[in-house]
MIMIRO-165649 format. One line per 4 residues: number of its first residue (from 1); their letters; for each residue x, y, z of C-alpha. Coordinates in steps of 0.001 Angstrom, whole numbers, always signed. Layout:
! MIMIRO-165649
NUM = A = X,Y,Z  ...
This chain:
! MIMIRO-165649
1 = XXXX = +122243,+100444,+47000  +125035,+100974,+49134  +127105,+104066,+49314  +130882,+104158,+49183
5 = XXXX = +132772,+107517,+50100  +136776,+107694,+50897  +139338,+110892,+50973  +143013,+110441,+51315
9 = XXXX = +145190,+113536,+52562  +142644,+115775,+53593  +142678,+117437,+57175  +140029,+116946,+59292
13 = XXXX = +138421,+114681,+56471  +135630,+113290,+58705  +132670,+115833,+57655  +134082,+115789,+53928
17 = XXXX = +133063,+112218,+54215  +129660,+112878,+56008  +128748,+115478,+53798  +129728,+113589,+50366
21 = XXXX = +127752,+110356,+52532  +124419,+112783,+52436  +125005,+112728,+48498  +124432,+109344,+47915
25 = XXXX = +121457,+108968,+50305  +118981,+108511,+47280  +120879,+104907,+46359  +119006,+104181,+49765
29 = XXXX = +120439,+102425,+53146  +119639,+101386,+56466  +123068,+101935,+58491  +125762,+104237,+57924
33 = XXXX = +129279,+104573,+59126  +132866,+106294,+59156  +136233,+105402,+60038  +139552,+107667,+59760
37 = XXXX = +143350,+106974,+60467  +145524,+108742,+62698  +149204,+108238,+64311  +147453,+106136,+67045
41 = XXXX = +144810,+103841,+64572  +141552,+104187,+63716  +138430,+105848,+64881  +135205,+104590,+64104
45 = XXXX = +132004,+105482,+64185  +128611,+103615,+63295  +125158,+103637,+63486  +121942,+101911,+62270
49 = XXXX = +119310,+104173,+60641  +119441,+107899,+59072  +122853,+109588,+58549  +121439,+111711,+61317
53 = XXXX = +122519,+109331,+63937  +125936,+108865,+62469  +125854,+112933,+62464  +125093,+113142,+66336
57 = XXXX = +127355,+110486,+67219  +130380,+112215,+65328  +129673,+115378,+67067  +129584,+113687,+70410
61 = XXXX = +133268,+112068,+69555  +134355,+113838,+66582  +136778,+111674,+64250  +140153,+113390,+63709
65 = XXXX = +142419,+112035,+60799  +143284,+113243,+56877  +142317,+109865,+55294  +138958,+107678,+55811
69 = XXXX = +136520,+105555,+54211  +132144,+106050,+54921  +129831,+103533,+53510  +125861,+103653,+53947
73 = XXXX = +124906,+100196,+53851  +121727,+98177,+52494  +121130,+94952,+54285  +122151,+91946,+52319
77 = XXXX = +123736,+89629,+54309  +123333,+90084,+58213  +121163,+91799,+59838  +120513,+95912,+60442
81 = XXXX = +122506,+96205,+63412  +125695,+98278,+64591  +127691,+94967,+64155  +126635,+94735,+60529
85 = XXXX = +127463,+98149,+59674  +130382,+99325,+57513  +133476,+100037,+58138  +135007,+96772,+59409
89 = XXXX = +138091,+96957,+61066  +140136,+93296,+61317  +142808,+93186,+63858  +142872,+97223,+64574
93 = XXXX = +145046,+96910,+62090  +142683,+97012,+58537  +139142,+98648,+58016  +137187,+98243,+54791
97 = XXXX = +134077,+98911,+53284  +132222,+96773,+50297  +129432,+97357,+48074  +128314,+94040,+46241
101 = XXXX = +128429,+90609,+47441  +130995,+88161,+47825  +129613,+85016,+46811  +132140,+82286,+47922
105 = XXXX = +132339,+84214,+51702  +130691,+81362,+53382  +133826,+79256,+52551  +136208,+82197,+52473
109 = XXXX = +135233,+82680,+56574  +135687,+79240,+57289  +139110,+79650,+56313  +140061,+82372,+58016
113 = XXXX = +138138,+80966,+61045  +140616,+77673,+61247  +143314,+80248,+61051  +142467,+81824,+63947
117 = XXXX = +140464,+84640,+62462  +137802,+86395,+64735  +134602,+87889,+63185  +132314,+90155,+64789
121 = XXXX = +129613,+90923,+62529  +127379,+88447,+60195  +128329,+90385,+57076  +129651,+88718,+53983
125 = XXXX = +131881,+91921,+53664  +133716,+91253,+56345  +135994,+88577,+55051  +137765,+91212,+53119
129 = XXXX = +139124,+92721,+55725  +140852,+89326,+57088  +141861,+88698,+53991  +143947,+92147,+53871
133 = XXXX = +144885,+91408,+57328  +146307,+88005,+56828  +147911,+89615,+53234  +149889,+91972,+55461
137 = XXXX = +150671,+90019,+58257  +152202,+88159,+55371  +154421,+90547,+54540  +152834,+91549,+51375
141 = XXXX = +153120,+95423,+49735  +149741,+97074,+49115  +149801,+95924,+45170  +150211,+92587,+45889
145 = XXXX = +148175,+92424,+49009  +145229,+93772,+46685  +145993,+91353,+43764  +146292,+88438,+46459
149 = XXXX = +142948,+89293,+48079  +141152,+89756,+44344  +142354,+86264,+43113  +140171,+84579,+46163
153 = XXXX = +137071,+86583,+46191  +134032,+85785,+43286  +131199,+87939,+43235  +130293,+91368,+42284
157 = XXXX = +131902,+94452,+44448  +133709,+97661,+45224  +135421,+97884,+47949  +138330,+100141,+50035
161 = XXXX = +140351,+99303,+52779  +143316,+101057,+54854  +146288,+99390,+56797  +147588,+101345,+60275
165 = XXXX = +150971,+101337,+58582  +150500,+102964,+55309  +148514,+106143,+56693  +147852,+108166,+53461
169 = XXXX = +147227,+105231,+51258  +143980,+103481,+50357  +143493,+100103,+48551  +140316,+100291,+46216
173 = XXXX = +138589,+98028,+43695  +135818,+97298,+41382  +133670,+94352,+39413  +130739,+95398,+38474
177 = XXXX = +129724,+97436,+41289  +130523,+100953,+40594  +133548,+102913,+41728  +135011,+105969,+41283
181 = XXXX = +138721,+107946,+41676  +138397,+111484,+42211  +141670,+113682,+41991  +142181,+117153,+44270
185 = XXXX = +144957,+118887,+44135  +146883,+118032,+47383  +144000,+114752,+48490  +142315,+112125,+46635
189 = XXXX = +138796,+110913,+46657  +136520,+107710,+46228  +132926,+107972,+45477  +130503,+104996,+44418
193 = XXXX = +129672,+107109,+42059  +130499,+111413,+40758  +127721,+112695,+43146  +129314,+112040,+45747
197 = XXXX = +132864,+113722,+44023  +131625,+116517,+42299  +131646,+119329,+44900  +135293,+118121,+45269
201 = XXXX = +136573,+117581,+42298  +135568,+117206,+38285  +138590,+115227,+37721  +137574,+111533,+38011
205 = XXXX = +139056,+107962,+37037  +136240,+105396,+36749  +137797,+102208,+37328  +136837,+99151,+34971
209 = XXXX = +136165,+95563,+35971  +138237,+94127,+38006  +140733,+97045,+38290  +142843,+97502,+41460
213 = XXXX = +144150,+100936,+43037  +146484,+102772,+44842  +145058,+105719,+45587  +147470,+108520,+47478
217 = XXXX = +146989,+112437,+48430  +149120,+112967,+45008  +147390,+110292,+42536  +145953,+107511,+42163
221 = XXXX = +148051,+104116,+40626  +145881,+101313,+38627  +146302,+98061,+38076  +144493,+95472,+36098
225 = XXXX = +143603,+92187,+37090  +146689,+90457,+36204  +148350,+93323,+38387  +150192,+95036,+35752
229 = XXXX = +149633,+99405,+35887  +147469,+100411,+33511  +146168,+104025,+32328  +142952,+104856,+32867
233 = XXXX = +141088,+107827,+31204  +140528,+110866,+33507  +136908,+112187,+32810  +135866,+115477,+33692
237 = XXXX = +132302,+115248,+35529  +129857,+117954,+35565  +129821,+120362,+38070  +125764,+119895,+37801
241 = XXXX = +125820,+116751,+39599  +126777,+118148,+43057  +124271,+117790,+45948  +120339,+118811,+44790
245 = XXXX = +118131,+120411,+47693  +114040,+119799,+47858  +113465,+123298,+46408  +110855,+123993,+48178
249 = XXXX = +109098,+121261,+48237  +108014,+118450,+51043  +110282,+115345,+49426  +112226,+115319,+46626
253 = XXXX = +109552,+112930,+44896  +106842,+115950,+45123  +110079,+118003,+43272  +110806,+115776,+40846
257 = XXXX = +107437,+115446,+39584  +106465,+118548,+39065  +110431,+118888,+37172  +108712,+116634,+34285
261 = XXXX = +107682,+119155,+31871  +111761,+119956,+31778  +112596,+116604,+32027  +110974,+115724,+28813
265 = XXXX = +111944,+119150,+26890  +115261,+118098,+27866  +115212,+114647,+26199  +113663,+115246,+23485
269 = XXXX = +116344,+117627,+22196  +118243,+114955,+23012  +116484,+113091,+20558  +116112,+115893,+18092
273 = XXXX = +118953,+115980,+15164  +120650,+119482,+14027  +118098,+119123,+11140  +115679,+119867,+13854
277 = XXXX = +113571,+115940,+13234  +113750,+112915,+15380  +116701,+111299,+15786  +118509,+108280,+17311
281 = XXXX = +122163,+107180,+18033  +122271,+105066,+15057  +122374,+106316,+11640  +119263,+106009,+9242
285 = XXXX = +120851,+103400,+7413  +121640,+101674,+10606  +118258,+101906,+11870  +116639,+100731,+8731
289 = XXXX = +118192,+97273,+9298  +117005,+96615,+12565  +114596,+93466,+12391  +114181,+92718,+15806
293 = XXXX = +114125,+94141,+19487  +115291,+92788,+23178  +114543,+95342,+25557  +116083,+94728,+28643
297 = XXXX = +115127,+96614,+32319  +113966,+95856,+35775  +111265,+97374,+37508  +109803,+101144,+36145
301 = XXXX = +112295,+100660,+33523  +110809,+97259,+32867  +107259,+99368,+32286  +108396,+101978,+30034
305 = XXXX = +110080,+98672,+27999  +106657,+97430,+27448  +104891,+100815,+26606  +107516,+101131,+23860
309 = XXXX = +106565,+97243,+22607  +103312,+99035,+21814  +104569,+101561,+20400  +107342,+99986,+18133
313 = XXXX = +105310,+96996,+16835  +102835,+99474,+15692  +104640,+101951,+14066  +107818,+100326,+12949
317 = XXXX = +106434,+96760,+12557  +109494,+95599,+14289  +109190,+92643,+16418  +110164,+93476,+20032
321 = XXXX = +110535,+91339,+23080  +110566,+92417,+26711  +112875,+90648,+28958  +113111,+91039,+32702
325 = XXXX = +116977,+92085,+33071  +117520,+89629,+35968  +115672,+86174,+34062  +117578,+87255,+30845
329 = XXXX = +120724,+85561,+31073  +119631,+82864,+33175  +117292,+81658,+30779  +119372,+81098,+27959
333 = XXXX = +117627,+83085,+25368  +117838,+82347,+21528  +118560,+85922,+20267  +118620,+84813,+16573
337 = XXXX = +115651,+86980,+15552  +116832,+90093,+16919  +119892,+92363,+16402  +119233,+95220,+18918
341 = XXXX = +118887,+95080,+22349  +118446,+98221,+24268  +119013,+97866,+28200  +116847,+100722,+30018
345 = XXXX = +118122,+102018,+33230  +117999,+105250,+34953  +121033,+104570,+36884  +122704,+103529,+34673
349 = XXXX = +124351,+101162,+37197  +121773,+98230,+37977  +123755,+95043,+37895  +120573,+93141,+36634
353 = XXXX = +120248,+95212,+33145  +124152,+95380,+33324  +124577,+91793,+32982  +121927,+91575,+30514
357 = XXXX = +123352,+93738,+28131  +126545,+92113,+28375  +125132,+88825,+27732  +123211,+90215,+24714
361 = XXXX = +126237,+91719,+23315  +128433,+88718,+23475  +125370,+86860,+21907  +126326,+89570,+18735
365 = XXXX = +123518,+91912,+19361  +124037,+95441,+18975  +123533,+97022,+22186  +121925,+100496,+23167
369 = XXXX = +122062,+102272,+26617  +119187,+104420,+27872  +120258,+105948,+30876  +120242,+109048,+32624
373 = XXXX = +123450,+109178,+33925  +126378,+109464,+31613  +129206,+108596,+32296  +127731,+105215,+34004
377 = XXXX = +128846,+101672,+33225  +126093,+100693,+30767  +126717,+104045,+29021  +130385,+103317,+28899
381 = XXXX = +129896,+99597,+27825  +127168,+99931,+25561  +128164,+100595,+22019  +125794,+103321,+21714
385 = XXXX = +124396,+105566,+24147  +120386,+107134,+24095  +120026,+109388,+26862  +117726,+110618,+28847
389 = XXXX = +118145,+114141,+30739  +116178,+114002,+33864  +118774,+115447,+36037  +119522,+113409,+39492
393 = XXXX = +117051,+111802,+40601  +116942,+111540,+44114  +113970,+109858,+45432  +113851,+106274,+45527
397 = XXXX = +110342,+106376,+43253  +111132,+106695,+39865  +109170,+109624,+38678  +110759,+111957,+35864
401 = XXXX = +113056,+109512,+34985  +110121,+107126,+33924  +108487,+110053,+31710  +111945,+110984,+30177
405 = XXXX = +112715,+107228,+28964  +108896,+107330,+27575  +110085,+110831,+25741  +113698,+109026,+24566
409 = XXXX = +111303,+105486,+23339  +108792,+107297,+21629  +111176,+109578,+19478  +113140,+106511,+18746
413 = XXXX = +110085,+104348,+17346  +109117,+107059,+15460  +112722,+107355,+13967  +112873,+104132,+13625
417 = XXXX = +109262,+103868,+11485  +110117,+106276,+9092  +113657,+104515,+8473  +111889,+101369,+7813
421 = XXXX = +109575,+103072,+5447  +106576,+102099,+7791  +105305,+105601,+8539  +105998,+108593,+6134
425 = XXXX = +107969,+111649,+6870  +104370,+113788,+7624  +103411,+111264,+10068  +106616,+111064,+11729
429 = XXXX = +106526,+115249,+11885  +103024,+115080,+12999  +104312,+112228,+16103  +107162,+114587,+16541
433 = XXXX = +104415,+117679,+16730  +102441,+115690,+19378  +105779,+114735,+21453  +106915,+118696,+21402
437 = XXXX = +103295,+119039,+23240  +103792,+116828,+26054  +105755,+119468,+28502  +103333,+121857,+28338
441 = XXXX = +100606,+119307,+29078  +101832,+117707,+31615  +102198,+121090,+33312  +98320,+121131,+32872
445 = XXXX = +98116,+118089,+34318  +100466,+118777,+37282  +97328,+121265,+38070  +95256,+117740,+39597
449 = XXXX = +96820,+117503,+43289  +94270,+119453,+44778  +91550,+117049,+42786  +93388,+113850,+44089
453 = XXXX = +94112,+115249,+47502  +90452,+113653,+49210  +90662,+110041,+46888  +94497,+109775,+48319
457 = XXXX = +92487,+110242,+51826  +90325,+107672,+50959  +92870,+105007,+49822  +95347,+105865,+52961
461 = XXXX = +92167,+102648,+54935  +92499,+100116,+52067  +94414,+96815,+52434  +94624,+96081,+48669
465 = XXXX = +94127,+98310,+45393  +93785,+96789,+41677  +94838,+99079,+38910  +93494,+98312,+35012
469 = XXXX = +94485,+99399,+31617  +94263,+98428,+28057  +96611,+98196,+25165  +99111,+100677,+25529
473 = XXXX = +97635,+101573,+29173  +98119,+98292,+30434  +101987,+98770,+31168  +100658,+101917,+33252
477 = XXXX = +98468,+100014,+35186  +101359,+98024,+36661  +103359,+101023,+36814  +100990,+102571,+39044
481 = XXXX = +100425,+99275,+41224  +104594,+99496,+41959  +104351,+103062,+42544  +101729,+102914,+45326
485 = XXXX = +102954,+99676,+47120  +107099,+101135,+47044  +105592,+104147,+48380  +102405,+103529,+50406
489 = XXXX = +103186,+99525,+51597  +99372,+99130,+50159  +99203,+96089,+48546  +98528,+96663,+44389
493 = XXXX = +98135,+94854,+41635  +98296,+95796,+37458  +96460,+93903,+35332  +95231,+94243,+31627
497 = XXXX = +91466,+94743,+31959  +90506,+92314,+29668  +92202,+89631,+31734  +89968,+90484,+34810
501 = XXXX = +87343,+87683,+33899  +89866,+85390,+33495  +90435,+85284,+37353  +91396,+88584,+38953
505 = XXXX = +87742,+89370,+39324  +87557,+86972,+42190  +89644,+89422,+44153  +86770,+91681,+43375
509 = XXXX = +84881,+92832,+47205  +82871,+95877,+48261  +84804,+98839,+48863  +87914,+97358,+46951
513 = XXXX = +89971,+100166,+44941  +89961,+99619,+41307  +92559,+102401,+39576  +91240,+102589,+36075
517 = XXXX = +92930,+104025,+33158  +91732,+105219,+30137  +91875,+106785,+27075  +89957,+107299,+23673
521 = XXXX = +90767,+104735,+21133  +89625,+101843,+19504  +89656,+99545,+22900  +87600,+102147,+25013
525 = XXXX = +84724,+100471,+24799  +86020,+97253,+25904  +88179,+98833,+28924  +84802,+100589,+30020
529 = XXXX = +83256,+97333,+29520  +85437,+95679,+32161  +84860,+98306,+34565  +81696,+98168,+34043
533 = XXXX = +81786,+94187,+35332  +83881,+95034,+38006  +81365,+98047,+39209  +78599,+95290,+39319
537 = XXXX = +80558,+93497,+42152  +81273,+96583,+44946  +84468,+98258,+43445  +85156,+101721,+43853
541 = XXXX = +85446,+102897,+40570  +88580,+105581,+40160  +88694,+106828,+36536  +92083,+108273,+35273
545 = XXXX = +91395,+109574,+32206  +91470,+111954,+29503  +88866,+114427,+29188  +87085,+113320,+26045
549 = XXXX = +86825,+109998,+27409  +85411,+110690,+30972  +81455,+109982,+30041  +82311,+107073,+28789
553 = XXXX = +82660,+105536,+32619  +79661,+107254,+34326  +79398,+105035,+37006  +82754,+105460,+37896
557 = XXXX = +82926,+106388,+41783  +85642,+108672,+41476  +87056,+110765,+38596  +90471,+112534,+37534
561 = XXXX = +91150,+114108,+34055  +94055,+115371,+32471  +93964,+117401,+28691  +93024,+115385,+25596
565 = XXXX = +96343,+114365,+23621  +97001,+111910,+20910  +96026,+108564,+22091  +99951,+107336,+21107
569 = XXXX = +101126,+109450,+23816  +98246,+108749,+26422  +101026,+106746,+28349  +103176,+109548,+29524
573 = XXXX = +100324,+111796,+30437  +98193,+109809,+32384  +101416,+108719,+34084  +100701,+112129,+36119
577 = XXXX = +98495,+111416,+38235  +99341,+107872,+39500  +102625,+109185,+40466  +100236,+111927,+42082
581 = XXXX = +98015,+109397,+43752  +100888,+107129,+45093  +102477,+110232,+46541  +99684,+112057,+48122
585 = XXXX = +98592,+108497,+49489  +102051,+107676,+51113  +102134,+111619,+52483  +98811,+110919,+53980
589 = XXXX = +99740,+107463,+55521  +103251,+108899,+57256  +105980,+106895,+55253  +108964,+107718,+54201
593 = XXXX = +108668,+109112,+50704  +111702,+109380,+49099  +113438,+106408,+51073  +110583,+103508,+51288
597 = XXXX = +111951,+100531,+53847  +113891,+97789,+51968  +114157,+100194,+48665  +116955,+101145,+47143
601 = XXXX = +117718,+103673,+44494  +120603,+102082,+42237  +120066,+97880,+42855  +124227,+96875,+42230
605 = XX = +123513,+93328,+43104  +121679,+90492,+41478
């Protein structure tokens, strides 16, 4: 989502901002802006589209000042114009910038309107800075300007602003949109998040809900919500999580898919006790009384959610429901069944699965975070923490991220099977065998761009694509269908191949794409089957599939393999190459890879 970047007491601090801007990039935006503070007001620059444009306009009319606030800015409310774009400045005399929405803005503006008030953009954002302008003009310190302007707004955000009369001081807050304090010795930073601190500093303050700040060259000051100071942990961040460069490659999508083999070695010694077998967060004794599963996730999370269903009913025999993170709460759920709910996000920071979790664990459920960041807020507020280590992942497309929760969910049902005495301690050695193979393999299987290279060609002219899978495949199918449409604006659809006669075949017309997957197993006969149907009405067959299994769709128009494996783990492998597909299809058409239009990275609203 949006991307919030401030620095008090720096010289010159203009570029620091740019540069930390460039960091957060991958949370995706359509505007950008900068505005800094010196003994005459502020300067301000803004412009709609790549950072680039903000770049060449600040070298045009470079912005001098030691303290500023930058915000890259996904459309929400208003559209992408100049206008629109963060920083807002009220009055010349306050600027701010907001991540998040402000829910009751509509009546907040009106307000401020009949109090003479005058707005220039369509944003719901900028009512905070009126509201810091009036606070002021009332006479109000910073502390209680910020508590004052707090009490009226509802709605998730993070926000800063500056006043023309307090020069090296920044106001800055956060509920439920992510926000972050770093500390320098002589300046002070913000950051939506530690990528964008980490170059500057390791020492960082994450504010919780609903805390308030006064942030100054020497320190920051927090408050909670009642106003009263409070102390807030300083966490030292990882030096690793400073900007990551394309290596080499095209896009950072083309990177981070061929970084999968590490990705997964990486998590599952994460998953891998001192004892050197599977393990999980919870104790065995722990584990052994779980009877029942919400998974909560949104989008690619939502997918590997539903491959692990599969894979936890049928080793573990434990009950386990999927829930769409942003239906969850809304639907008042009866939780009574379960007593673990595990929220899956890479992020760690989507508002959606946030929420969820929350609501699960205040309807008594134990709750579980599987993220790949951290020190994020579901790690923070979960009560345990199963993580994935992907490294950043910068493109928009979930890619290594997807294969490293797959890694984390498969080493926990295993765990989880042999606690519950519903798999022996040789099969869970032999899964844990299997899992220990999957680097390697997918390196093999990395091999296939030059085999997919001329079908990507192909699929560049169609209007629509279907992809198919069965059982555990199924979740993969839809997988694949996101991946291509995010990336290639091809319209795709997932769909369990056994449903096709029960209506989807009607979509069925000569030439159409039909993305099969499929390995060996007890429903390969039936999946080939269903291919076979759709074959009879003008598809164009492409077979994803394992090796072994290949002859088994001879008709098939079109055919990629990657190494036999253990049908459990079929999932993560043939995950390959429709990542492959999707991105050699969206290189071929021209779009933009890692940042697809109207995408964002971390989704911080609902």
């Amino acid at each position: 989502m949006c991307g919030i970047v401030g620095v008090v007491g720096l010289a010159d601090c203009s570029e620091t901002i740019l540069d930390s801007l460039k960091r957060l990039e991958y949370r995706g935006y359509d505007s950008s802006g900068i505005v800094t503070q010196t003994k005459d007001g502020f300067g301000l620059q803004r412009a709609v589209g790549k950072l680039k444009n903000l770049s060449d306009l600040m070298r045009e009319s470079p912005l001098a000042g030691q303290s500023g606030i930058g915000h890259t800015r996904w459309a929400t409310h208003g559209g992408v114009t100049e206008q629109n774009a963060h920083p807002h400045v009220a009055g010349d005399k306050v600027a701010i910038v907001h991540n998040g929405i402000i829910e009751n803005h509509v009546a907040l503006r009106a307000t401020l309107e009949a109090a003479g008030h005058l707005f220039s953009s369509e944003t719901d954002s900028e009512v905070l800075a009126h509201l810091f302008l009036q606070a002021f003009d009332e006479g109000m310190t910073p502390e209680q300007a910020a508590a004052s302007v707090l009490s009226r707004i509802e709605g998730a955000f993070a926000l800063a602003a500056m006043h023309v009369d307090y020069p090296d001081m920044m106001i800055v807050a956060r509920n439920a949109s992510p926000l972050a304090i770093g500390l320098g010795e002589n300046a002070s930073f913000i950051g939506s998040d530690a990528m964008a601190l980490s170059h500057l500093t390791r020492d960082v303050i994450y504010l919780k809900d609903n805390d308030f700040a006064i942030v100054r060259p020497e320190g920051a000051e927090v408050f909670d919500s009642a106003g009263t100071p409070v102390n807030r942990e300083v966490v030292i961040v990882a030096a690793s999580q400073g900007v990551v460069d394309k290596g080499g490659y095209r896009h950072f999508m083309e990177k981070e898919i061929h970084e999968q083999p590490d990705a997964i070695a990486h998590t599952l010694a994460a998953m891998t006790g001192a004892d050197g077998t599977l393990s999980t967060p919870l104790p065995r004794e722990e584990l052994a009384q779980i009877d029942g599963i919400v998974m909560l996730a949104a989008g690619t999370s939502h997918y590997a959610a539903m491959v692990a269903r599969y894979w936890i009913e049928a080793l573990a025999r434990v009950p386990v429901t999927c829930e769409i993170a942003s239906e969850y709460r809304y639907r008042k759920p009866v939780t009574g069944a379960f007593s673990c709910a595990i929220a899956i996000s890479q992020s760690g920071e989507s508002l959606d699965t946030l929420m969820a979790m929350r609501h699960a664990g205040e309807a008594g459920l134990k709750t579980i975070g599987l993220v790949n960041v951290p020190g994020s807020t579901i790690a923070r507020e979960a009560d345990l923490v199963m993580p994935t280590r992907a490294g950043p992942e910068i493109g928009v497309a979930s890619t290594k991220a997807f294969t490293a929760q797959l890694t984390a969910l498969i080493s926990f049902a295993t765990a989880l099977a042999e606690a519950k005495g519903a798999i022996d301690t040789a099969r869970r050695d032999e899964i844990h065998a299997q899992i220990q193979k999957l680097p390697s393999m997918v390196g093999r299987a990395l091999a296939s761009f030059d085999e997919i290279r001329p079908i990507a060609h192909e699929l560049t002219t169609a209007r629509s694509a279907l992809y198919l899978g069965r059982d555990v495949l199924f979740p993969v199918a839809m997988e694949g269908a996101l991946k291509l449409k995010e990336l290639s604006y091809i319209h795709a659809e997932g769909f369990a191949s056994g449903e096709m006669k029960h209506g989807p075949i009607a979509l069925i017309e000569e030439g159409l794409p039909v993305i099969a997957l499929l390995a060996a197993g007890e429903v390969m006969g039936k999946a080939a089957s269903n291919l076979q149907e759709a074959s009879a009405r003008g598809a164009s067959i492409i077979l994803i599939t394992e090796e072994r299994a290949a002859a088994t769709v001879d008709f098939a128009d079109r055919v990629v393999t990657v190494p036999n494996i253990d049908p459990l783990l079929a999932p993560v492998l043939l995950t390959i190459p429709v990542q492959i597909l999707a991105y050699l299809t969206a290189f071929e058409k021209g779009t933009d890879v890692d940042q697809p239009r109207n995408l964002a990275k971390s989704v911080t609203v609902e």
